[in-house]
Phi, psi and omega in degrees: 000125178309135163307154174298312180223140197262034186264291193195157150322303183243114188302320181308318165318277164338306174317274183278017167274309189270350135243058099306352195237358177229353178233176184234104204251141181245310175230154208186112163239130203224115177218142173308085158299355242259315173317340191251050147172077150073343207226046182314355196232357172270182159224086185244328181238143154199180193235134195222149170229129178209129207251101173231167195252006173279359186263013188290143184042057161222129178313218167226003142302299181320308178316292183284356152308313178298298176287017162250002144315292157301330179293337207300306151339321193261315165311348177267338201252224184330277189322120166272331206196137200211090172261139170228140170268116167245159183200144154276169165341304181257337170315276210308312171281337150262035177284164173236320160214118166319122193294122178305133153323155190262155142321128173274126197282352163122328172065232183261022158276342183288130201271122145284022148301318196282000000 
């Protein structure tokens, strides 16, 4: 049987060695979803919240530009799925809470048929 993915073992991992190694990260949260939508043995979804002060004037297009940049290898591979929260220094000190994952709608387990 083919590996899923020929990136790392742990994708997750992967995740957060490129960025750290491509942004100067003040906070990095990388957490695995892949359970709440069907794929409990993949590493197809995650969620990442992460604070650098390089996103200071930057849209919040740019923002997600830059990590699927760094990201591209594991978005070409595995990751099906990537929510990302970015914040400078000060957003992340006057945030009050990172926004809860959506319930997963089933994506292409849903018969297109019904």
């Amino acid at each position: 049987m083919p590996e899923q993915s020929t990136l790392t073992p742990d994708t997750a991992s992967f995740i957060e060695r490129q960025l750290n190694e491509g942004l100067p990260v003040t906070y990095l949260q990388v957490t695995n979803e892949s359970h709440l939508h069907g794929t409990p043995t993949d590493d197809s979804h995650f969620k990442v919240v992460i604070v650098s002060d390089a996103f200071s004037g930057q849209r919040l297009l740019q923002r997600h530009r830059t990590i699927n940049k760094l990201l591209s290898a594991a978005l070409a591979g595995p990751v099906h799925a990537l929510a990302l929260h970015t914040y400078t220094s000060a957003e992340w000190e006057n945030l009050r809470q990172v926004p809860g994952s959506p319930a997963c709608r089933g994506g292409s387990k849903v018969d297109a048929s019904s």
